[in-house]
C-alpha positions in Angstrom: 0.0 0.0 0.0 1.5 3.1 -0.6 2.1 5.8 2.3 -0.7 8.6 1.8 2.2 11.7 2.6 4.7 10.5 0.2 2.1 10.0 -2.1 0.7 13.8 -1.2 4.0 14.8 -1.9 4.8 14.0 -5.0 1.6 15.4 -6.2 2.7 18.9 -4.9 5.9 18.1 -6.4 4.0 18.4 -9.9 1.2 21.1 -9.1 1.6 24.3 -10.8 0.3 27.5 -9.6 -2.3 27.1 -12.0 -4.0 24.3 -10.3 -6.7 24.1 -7.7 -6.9 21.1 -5.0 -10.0 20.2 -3.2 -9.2 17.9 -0.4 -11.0 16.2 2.0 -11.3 13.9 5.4 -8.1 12.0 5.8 -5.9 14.1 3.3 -7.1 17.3 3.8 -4.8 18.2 7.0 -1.6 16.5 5.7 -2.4 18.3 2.2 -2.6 21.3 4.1 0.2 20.7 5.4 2.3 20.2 2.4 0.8 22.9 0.0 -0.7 25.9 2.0 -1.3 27.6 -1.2 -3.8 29.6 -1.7 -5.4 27.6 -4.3 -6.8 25.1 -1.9 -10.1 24.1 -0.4 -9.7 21.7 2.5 -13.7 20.2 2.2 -13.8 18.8 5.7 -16.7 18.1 8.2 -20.0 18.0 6.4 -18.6 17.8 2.8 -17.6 14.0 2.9 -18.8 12.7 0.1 -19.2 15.9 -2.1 -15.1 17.0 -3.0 -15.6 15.2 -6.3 -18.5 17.0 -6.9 -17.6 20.3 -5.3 -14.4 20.3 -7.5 -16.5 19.6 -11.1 -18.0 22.9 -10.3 -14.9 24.6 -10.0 -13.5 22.7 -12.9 -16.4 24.3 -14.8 -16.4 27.6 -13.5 -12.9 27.9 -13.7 -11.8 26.7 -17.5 -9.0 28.4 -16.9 -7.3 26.4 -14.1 -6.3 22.9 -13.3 -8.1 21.2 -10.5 -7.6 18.3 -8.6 -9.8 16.8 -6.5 -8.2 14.1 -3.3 -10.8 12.3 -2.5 -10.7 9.2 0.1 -12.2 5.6 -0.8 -15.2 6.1 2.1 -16.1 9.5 0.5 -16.1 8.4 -2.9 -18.8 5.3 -2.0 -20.9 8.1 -0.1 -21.8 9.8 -3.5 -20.6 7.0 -6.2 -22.9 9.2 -8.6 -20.7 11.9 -9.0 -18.8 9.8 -11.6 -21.5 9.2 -13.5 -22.5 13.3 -14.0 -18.5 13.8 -14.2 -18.7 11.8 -17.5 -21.8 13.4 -18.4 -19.9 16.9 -18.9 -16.9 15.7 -18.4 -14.4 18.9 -17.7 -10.8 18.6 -19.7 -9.7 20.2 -16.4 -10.5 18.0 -13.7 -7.9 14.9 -11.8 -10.1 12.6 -9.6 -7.4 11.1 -7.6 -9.3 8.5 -4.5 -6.7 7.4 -2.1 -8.1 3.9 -1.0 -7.0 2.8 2.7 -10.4 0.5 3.1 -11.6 2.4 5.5 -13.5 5.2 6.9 -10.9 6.9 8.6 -12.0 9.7 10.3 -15.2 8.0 12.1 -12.6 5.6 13.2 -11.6 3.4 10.8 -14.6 1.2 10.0 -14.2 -0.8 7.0 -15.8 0.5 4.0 -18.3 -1.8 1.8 -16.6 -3.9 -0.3 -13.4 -3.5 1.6 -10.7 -5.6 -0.7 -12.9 -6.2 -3.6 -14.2 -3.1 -4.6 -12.6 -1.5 -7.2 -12.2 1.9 -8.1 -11.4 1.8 -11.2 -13.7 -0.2 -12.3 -16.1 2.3 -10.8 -14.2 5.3 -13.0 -14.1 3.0 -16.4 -18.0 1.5 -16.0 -18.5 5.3 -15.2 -17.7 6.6 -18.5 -13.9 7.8 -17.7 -11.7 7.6 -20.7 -8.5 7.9 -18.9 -8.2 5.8 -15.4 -4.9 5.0 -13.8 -4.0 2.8 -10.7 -0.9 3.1 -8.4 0.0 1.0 -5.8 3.8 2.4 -5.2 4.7 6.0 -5.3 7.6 5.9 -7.6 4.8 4.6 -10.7 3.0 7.7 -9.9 5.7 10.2 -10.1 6.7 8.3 -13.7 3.0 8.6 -14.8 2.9 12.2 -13.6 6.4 12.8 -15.3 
């Protein structure tokens, strides 16, 4: 499984100042952490569930801009339809990146449904997404995000 920081990391390794994150639960503090630019929207407390969502507006509204949206494997099951209306209109500027730990983290670490079978990219690609990638060591995703 790969370490969620490192993994965080890299990504800010590769953002430019032109790109928006939405984070939320689990990597929202460590992403603030990391980035603290001004660009970000930490979506915590009631938004589990809605990053993905919340960041396809700004994606929208903001053609202009890259945005990213880090959303955890419990929030991404909470509103699975949001991939479905993301590949409705799908925005040229929007990264769904789910970090999958199995479990819901911040209400203590239940298991999610489907823990060790689901899989998410299988969610993305029956979803409509043309383009889905899956990393399980950091040093594939920094080759991928060159």
């Amino acid at each position: 499984m790969m370490d969620r920081r490192e993994c965080l990391e890299s990504l800010q390794e590769h953002r430019t100042e032109d790109t928006m994150v939405v984070s939320t639960m689990g990597s929202a503090a460590p992403w603030s952490e990391i980035s603290g630019m001004e660009l970000d929207f930490p979506s915590v407390g009631s938004a589990m569930g809605h990053a993905a969502d919340f960041a396809m507006g700004l994606a929208l509204a903001k053609p202009d801009f890259k945005v990213w949206v880090l959303n955890g494997d419990g929030s991404m099951l909470m509103n699975l339809g949001t991939l479905v209306t993301i590949c409705q209109t799908p925005p040229p500027n929007l990264v769904l990146f789910v970090l999958q730990n199995n479990t819901f983290e911040v209400t203590g670490n239940q298991p999610i449904p489907g823990a060790g079978t689901i899989s998410f990219p299988d969610l993305a690609r029956a979803s409509g997404f043309e383009f889905v990638y899956e990393f399980e060591k950091v040093a594939a995703l920094r080759g991928e995000l060159g």
